[in-house]
Jmol script that loads the backbone (N, CA, C; Angstrom):
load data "model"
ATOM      1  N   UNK A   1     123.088  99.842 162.396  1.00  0.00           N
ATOM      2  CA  UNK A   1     122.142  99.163 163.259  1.00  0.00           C
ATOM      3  C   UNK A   1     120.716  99.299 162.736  1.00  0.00           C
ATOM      4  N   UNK A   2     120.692 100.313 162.249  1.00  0.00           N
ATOM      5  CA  UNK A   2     118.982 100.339 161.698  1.00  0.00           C
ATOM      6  C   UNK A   2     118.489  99.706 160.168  1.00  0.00           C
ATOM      7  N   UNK A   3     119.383  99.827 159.915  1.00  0.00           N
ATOM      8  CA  UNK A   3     119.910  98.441 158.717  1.00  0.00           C
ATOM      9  C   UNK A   3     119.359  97.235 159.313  1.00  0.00           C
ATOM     10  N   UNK A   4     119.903  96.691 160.243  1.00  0.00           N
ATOM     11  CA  UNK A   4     119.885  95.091 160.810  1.00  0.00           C
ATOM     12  C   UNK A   4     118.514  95.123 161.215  1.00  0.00           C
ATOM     13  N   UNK A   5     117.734  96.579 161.930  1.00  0.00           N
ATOM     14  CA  UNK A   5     116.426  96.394 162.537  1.00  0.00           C
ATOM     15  C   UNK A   5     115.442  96.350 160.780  1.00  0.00           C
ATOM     16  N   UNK A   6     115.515  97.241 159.991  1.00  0.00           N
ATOM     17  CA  UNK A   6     114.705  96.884 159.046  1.00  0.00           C
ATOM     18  C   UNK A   6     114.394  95.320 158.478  1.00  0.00           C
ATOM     19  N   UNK A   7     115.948  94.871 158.394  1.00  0.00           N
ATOM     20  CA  UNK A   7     115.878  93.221 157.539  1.00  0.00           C
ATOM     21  C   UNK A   7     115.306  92.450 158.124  1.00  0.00           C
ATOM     22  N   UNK A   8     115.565  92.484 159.959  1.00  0.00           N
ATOM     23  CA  UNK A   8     114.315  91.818 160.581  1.00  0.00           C
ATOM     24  C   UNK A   8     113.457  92.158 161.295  1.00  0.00           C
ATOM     25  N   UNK A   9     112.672  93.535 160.362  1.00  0.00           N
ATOM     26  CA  UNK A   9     111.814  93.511 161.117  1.00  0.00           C
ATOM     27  C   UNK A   9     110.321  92.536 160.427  1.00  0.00           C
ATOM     28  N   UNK A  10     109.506  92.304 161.067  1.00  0.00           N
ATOM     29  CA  UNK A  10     108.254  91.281 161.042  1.00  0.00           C
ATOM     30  C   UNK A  10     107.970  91.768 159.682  1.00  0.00           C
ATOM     31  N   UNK A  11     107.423  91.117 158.679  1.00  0.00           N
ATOM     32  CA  UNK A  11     106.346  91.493 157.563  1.00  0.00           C
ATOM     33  C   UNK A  11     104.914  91.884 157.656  1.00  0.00           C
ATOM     34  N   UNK A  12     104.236  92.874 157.894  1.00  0.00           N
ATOM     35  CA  UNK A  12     103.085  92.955 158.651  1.00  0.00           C
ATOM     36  C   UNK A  12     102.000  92.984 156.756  1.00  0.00           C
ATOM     37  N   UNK A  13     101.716  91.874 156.783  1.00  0.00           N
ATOM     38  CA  UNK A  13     100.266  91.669 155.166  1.00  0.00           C
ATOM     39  C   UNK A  13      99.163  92.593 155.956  1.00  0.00           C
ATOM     40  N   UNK A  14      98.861  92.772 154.981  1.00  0.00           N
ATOM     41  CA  UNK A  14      97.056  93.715 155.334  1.00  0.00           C
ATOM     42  C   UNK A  14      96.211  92.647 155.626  1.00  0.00           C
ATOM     43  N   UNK A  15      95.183  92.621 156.585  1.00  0.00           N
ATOM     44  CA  UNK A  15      94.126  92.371 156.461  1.00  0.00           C
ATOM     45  C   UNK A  15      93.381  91.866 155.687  1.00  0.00           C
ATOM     46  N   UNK A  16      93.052  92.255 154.366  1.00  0.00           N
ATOM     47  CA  UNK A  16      92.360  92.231 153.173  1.00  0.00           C
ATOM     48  C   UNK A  16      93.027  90.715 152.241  1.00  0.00           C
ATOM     49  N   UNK A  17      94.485  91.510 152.438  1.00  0.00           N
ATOM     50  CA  UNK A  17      95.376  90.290 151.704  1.00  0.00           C
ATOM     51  C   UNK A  17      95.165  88.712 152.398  1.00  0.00           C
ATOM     52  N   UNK A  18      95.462  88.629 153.519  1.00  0.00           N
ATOM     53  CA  UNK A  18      94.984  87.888 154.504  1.00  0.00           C
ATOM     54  C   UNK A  18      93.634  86.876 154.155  1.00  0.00           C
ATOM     55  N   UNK A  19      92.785  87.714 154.430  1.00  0.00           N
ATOM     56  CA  UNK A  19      90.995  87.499 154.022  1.00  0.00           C
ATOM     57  C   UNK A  19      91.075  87.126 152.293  1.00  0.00           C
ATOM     58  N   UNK A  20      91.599  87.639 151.778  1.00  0.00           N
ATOM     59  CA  UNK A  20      91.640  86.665 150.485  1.00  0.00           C
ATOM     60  C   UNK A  20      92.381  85.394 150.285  1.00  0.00           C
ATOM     61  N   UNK A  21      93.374  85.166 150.717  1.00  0.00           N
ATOM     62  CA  UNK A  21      94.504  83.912 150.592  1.00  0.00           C
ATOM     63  C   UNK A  21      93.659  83.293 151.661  1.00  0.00           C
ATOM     64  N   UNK A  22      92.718  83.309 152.688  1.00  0.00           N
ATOM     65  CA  UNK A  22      92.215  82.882 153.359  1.00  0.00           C
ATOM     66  C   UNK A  22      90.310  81.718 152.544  1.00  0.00           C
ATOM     67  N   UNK A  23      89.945  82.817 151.842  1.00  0.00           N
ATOM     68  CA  UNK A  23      88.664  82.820 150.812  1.00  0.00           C
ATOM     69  C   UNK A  23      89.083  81.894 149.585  1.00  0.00           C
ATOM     70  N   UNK A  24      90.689  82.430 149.384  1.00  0.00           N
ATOM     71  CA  UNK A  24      90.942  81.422 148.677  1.00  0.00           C
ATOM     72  C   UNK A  24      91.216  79.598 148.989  1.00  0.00           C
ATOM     73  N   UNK A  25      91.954  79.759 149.972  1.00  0.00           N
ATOM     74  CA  UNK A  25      91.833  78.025 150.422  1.00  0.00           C
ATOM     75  C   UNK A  25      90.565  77.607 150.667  1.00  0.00           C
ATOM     76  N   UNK A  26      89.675  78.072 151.020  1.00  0.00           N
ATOM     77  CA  UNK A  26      88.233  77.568 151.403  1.00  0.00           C
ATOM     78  C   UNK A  26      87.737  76.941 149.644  1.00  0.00           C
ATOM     79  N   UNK A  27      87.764  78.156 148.969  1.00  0.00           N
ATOM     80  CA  UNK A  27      87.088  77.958 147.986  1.00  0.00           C
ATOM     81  C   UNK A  27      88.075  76.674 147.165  1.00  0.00           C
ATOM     82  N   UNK A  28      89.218  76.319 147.363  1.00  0.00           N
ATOM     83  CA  UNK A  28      90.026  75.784 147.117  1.00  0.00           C
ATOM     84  C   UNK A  28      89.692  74.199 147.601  1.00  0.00           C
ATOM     85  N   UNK A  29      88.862  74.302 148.734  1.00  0.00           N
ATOM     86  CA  UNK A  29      89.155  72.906 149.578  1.00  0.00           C
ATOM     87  C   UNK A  29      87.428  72.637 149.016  1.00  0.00           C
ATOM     88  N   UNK A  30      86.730  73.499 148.924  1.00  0.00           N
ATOM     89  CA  UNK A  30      85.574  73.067 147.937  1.00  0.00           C
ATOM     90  C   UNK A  30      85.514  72.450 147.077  1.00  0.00           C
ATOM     91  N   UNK A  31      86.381  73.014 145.952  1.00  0.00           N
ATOM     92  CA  UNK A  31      86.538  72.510 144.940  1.00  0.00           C
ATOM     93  C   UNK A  31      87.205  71.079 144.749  1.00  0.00           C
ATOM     94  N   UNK A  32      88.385  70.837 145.405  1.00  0.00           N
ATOM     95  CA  UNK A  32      88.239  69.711 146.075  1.00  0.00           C
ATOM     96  C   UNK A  32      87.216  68.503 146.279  1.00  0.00           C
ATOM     97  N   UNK A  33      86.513  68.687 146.984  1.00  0.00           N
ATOM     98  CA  UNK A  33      85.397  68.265 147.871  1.00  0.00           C
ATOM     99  C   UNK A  33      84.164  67.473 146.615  1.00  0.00           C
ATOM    100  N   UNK A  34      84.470  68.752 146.307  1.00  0.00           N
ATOM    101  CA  UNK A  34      83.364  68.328 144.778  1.00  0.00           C
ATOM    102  C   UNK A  34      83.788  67.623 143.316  1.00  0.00           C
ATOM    103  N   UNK A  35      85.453  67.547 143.224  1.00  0.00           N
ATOM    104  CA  UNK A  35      86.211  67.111 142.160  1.00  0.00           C
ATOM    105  C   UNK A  35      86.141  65.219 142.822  1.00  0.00           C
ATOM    106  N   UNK A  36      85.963  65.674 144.464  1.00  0.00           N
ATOM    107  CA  UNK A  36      86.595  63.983 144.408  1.00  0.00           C
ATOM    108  C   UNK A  36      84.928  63.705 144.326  1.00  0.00           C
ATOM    109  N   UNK A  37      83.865  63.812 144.137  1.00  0.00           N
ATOM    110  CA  UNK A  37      82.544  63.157 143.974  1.00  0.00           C
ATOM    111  C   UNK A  37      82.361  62.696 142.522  1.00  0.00           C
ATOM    112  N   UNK A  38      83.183  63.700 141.426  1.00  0.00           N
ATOM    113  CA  UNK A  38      83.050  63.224 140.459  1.00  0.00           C
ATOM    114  C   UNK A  38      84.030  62.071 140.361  1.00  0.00           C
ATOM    115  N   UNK A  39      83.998  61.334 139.464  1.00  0.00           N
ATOM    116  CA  UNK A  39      84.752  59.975 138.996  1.00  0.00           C
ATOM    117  C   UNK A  39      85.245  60.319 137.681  1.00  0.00           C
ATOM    118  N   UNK A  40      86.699  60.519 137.710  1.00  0.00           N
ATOM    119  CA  UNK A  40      87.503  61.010 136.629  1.00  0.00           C
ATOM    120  C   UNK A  40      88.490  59.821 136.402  1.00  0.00           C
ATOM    121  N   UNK A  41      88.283  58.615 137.356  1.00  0.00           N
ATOM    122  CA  UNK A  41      89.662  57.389 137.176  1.00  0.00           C
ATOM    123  C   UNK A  41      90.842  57.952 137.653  1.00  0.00           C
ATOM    124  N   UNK A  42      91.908  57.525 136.782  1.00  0.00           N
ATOM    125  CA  UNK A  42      93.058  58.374 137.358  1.00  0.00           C
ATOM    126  C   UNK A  42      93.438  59.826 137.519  1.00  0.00           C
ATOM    127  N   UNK A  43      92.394  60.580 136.259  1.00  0.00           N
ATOM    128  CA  UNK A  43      92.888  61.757 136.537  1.00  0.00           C
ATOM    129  C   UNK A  43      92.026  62.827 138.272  1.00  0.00           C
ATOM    130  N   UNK A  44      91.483  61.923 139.171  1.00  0.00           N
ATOM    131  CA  UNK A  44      91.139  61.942 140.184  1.00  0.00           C
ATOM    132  C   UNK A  44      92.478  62.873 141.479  1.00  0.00           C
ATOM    133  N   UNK A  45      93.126  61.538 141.252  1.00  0.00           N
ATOM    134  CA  UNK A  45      94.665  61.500 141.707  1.00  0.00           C
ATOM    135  C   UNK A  45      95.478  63.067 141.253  1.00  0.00           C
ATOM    136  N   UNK A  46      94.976  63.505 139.909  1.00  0.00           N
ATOM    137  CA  UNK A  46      96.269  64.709 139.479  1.00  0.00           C
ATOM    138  C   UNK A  46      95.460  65.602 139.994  1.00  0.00           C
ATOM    139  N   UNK A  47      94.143  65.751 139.712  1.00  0.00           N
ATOM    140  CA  UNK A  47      93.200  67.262 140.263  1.00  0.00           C
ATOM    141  C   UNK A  47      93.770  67.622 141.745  1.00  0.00           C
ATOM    142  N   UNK A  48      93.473  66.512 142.676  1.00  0.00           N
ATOM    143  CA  UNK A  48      93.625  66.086 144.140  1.00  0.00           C
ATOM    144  C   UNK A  48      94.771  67.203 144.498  1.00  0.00           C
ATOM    145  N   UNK A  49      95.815  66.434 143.594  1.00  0.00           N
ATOM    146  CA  UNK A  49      97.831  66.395 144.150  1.00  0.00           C
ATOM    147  C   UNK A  49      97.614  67.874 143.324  1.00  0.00           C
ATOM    148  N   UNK A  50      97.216  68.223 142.135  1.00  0.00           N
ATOM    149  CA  UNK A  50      97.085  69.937 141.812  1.00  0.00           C
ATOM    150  C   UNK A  50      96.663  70.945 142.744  1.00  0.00           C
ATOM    151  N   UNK A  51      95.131  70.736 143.227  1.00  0.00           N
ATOM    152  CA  UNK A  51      94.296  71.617 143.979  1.00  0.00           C
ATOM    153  C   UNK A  51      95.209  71.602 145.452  1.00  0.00           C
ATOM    154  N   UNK A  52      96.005  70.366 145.952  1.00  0.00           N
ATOM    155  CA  UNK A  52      96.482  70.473 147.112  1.00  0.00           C
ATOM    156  C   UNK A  52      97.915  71.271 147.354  1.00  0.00           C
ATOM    157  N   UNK A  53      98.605  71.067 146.142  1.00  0.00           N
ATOM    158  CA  UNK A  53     100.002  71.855 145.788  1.00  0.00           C
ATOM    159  C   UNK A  53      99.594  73.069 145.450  1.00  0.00           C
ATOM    160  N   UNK A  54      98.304  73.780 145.267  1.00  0.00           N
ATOM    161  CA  UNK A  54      98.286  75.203 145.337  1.00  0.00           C
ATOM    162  C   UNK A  54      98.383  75.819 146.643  1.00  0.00           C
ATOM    163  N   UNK A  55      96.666  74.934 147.458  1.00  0.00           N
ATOM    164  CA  UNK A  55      96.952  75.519 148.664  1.00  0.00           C
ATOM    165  C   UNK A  55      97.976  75.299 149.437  1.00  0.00           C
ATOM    166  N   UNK A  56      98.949  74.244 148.882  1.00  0.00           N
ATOM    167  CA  UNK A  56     100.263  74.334 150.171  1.00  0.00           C
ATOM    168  C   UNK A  56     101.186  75.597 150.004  1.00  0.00           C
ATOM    169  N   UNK A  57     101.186  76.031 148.422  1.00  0.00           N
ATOM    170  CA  UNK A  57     101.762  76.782 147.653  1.00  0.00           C
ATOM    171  C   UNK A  57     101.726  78.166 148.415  1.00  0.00           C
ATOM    172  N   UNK A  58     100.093  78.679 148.880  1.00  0.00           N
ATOM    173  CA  UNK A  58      99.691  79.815 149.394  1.00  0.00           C
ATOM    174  C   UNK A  58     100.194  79.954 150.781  1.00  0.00           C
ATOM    175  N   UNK A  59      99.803  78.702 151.254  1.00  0.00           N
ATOM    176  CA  UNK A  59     100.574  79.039 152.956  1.00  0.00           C
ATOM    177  C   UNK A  59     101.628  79.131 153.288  1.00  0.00           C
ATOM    178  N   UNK A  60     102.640  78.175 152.285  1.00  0.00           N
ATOM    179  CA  UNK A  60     104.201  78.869 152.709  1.00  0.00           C
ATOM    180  C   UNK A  60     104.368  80.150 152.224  1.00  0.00           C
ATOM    181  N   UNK A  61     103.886  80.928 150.516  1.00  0.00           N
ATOM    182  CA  UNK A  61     104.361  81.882 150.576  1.00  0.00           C
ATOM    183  C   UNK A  61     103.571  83.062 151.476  1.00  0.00           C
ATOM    184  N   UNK A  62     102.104  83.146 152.247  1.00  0.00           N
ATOM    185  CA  UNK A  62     101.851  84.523 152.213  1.00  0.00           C
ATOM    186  C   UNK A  62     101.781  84.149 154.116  1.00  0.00           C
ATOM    187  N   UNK A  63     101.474  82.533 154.612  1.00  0.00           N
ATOM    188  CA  UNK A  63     101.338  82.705 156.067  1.00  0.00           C
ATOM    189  C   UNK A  63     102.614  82.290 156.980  1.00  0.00           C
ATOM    190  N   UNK A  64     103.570  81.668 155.664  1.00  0.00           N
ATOM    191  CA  UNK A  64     105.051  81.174 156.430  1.00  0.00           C
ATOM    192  C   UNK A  64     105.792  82.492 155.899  1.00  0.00           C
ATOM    193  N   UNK A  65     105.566  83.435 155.495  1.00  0.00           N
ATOM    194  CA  UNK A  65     106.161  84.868 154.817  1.00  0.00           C
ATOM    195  C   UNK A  65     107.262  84.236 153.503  1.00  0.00           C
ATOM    196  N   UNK A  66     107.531  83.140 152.738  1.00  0.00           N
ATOM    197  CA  UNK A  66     108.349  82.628 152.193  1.00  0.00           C
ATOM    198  C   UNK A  66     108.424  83.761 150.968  1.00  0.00           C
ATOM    199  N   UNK A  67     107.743  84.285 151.153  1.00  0.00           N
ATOM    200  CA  UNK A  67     107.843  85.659 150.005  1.00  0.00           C
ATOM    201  C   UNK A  67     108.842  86.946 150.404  1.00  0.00           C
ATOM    202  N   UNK A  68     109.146  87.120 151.285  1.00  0.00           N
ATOM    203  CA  UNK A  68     109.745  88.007 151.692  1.00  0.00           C
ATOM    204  C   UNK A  68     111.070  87.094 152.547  1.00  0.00           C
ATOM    205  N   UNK A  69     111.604  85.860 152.056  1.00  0.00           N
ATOM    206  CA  UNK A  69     112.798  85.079 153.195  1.00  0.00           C
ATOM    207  C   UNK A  69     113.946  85.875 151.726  1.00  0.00           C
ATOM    208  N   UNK A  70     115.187  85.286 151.827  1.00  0.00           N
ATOM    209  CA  UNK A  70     116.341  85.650 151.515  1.00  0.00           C
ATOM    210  C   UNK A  70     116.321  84.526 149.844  1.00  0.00           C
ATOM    211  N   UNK A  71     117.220  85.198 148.776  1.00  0.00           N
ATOM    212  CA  UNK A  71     116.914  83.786 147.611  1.00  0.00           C
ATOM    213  C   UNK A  71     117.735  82.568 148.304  1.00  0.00           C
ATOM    214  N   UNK A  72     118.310  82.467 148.792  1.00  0.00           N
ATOM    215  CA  UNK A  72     119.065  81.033 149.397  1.00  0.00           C
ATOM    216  C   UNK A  72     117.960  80.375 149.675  1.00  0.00           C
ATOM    217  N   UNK A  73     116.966  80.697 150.956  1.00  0.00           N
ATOM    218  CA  UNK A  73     115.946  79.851 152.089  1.00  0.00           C
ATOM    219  C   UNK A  73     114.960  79.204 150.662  1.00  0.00           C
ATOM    220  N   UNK A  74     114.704  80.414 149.409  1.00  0.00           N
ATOM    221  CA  UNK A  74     113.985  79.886 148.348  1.00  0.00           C
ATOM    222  C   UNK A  74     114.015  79.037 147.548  1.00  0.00           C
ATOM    223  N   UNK A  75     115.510  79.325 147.256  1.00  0.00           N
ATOM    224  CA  UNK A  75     116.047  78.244 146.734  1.00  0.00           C
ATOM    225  C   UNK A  75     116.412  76.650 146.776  1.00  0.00           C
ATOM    226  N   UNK A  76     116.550  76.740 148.254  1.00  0.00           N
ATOM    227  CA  UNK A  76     116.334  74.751 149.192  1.00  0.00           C
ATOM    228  C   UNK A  76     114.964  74.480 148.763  1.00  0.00           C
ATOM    229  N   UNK A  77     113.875  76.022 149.397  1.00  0.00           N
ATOM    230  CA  UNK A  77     112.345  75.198 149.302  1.00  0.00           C
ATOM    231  C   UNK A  77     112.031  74.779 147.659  1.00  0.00           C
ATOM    232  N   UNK A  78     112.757  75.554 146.869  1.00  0.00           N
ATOM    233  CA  UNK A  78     112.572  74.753 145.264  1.00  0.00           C
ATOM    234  C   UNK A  78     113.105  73.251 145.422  1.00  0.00           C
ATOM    235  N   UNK A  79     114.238  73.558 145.572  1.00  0.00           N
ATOM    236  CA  UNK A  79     115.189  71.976 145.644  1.00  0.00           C
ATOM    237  C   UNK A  79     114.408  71.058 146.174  1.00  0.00           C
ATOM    238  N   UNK A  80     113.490  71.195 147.466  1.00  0.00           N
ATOM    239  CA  UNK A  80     112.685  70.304 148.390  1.00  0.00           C
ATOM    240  C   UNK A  80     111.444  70.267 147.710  1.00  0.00           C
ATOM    241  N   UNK A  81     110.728  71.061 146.413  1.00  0.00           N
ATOM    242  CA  UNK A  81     109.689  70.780 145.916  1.00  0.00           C
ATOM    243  C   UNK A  81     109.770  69.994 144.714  1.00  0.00           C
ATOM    244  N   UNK A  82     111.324  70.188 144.471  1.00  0.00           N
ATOM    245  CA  UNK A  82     111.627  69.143 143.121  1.00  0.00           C
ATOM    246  C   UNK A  82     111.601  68.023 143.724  1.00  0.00           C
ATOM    247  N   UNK A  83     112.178  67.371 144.434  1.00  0.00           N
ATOM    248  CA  UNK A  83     112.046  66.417 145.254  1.00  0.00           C
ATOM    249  C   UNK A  83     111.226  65.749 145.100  1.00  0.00           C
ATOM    250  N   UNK A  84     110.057  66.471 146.078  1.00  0.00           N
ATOM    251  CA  UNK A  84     108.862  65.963 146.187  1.00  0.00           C
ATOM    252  C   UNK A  84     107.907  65.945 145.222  1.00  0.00           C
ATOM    253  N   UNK A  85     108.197  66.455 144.013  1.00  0.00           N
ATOM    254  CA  UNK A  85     107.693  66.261 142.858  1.00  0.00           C
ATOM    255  C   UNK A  85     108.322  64.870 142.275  1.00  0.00           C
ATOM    256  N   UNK A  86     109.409  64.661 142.329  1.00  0.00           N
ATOM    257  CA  UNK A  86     109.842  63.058 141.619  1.00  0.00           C
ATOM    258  C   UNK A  86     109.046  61.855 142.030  1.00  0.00           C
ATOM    259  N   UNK A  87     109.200  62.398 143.677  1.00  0.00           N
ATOM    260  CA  UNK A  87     108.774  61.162 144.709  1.00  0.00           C
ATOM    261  C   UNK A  87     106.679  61.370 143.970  1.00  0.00           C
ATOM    262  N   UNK A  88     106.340  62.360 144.084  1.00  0.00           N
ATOM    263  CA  UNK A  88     104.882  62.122 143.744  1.00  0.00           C
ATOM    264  C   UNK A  88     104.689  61.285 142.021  1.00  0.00           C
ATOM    265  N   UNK A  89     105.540  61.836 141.123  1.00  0.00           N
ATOM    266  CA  UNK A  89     105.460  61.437 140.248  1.00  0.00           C
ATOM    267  C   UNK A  89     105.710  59.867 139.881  1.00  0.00           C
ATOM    268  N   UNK A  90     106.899  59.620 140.601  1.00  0.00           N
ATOM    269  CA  UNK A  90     106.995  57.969 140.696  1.00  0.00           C
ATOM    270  C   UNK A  90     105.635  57.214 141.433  1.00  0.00           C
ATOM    271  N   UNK A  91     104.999  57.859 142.192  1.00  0.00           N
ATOM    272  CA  UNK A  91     104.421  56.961 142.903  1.00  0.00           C
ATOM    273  C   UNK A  91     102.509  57.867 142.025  1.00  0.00           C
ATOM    274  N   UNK A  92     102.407  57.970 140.900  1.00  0.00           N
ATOM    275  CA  UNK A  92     101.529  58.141 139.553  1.00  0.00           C
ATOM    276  C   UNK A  92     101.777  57.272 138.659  1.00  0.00           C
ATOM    277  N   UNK A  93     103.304  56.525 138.540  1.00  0.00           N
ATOM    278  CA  UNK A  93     103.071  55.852 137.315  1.00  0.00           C
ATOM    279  C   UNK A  93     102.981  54.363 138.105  1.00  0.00           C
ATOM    280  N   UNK A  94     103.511  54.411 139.799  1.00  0.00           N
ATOM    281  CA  UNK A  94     103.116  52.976 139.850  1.00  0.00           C
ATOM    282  C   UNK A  94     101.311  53.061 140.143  1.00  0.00           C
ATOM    283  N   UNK A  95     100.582  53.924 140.614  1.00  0.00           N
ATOM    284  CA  UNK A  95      99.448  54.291 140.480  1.00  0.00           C
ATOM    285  C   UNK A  95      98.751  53.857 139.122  1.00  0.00           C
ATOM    286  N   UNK A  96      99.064  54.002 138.054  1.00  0.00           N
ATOM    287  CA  UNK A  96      98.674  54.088 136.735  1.00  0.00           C
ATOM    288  C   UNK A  96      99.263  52.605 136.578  1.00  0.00           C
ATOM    289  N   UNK A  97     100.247  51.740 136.524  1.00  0.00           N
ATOM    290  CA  UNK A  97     100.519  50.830 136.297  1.00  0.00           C
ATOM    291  C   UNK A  97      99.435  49.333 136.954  1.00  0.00           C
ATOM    292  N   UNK A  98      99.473  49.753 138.434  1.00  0.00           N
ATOM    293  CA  UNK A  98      98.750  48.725 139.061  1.00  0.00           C
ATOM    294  C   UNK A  98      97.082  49.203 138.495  1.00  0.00           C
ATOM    295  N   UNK A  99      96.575  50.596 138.202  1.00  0.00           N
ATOM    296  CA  UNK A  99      94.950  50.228 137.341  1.00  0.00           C
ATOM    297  C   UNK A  99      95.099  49.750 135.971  1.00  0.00           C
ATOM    298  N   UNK A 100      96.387  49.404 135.270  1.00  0.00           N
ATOM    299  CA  UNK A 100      96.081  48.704 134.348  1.00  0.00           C
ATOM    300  C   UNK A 100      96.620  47.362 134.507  1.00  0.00           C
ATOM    301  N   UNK A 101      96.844  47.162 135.149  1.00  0.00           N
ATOM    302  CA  UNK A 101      96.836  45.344 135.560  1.00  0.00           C
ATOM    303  C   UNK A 101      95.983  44.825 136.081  1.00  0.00           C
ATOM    304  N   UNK A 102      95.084  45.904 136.539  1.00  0.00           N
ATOM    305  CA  UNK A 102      93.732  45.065 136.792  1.00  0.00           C
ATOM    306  C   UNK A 102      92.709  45.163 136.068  1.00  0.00           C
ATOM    307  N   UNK A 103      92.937  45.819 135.181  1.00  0.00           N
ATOM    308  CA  UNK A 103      92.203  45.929 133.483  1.00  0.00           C
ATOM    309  C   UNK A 103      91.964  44.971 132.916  1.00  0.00           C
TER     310      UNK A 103
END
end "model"
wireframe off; spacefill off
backbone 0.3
color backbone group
């Protein structure tokens, strides 16, 4: 039984850890902020879909605890990021296709 209470018990992060993964999305959504003022053309679009797949990156693993789930639960959320990596990638080259047809 004290077996079963350890595996679920809560993940309690420090404070500190917290306040940084926290410092970090800010500084994250800055950077952002200031990438889309510059005019890079298409590579606009990859900074964007980069800087945004980090911070999604941080909140499932340190505020959804995805760091501490079982390798199975990890393993779907890979499967579901490959995914959504095809689907983003297809929809870059029709991105890239339609700015050069209007070239």
């Amino acid at each position: 039984m004290a077996e079963l209470d350890k595996r679920h018990a809560p993940h309690i992060l420090s404070d500190r850890l917290l306040a940084t993964v926290w410092a970090t999305l800010v500084c994250l959504t800055a950077i952002t902020i200031a990438v889309a003022r510059i005019d890079l053309g298409f590579y606009n679009i990859l900074a964007a879909l980069s800087i945004a797949t980090t911070k999604a990156l941080l909140v499932i693993f340190f505020f959804m605890h995805m760091k501490y789930e079982h390798a199975l639960l990890k393993w779907l959320l890979f499967l579901a990021c490959v995914v959504l990596a095809i689907f983003i990638g297809l929809t870059f080259f029709d991105v890239a296709f339609r700015l050069q047809v209007r070239s």
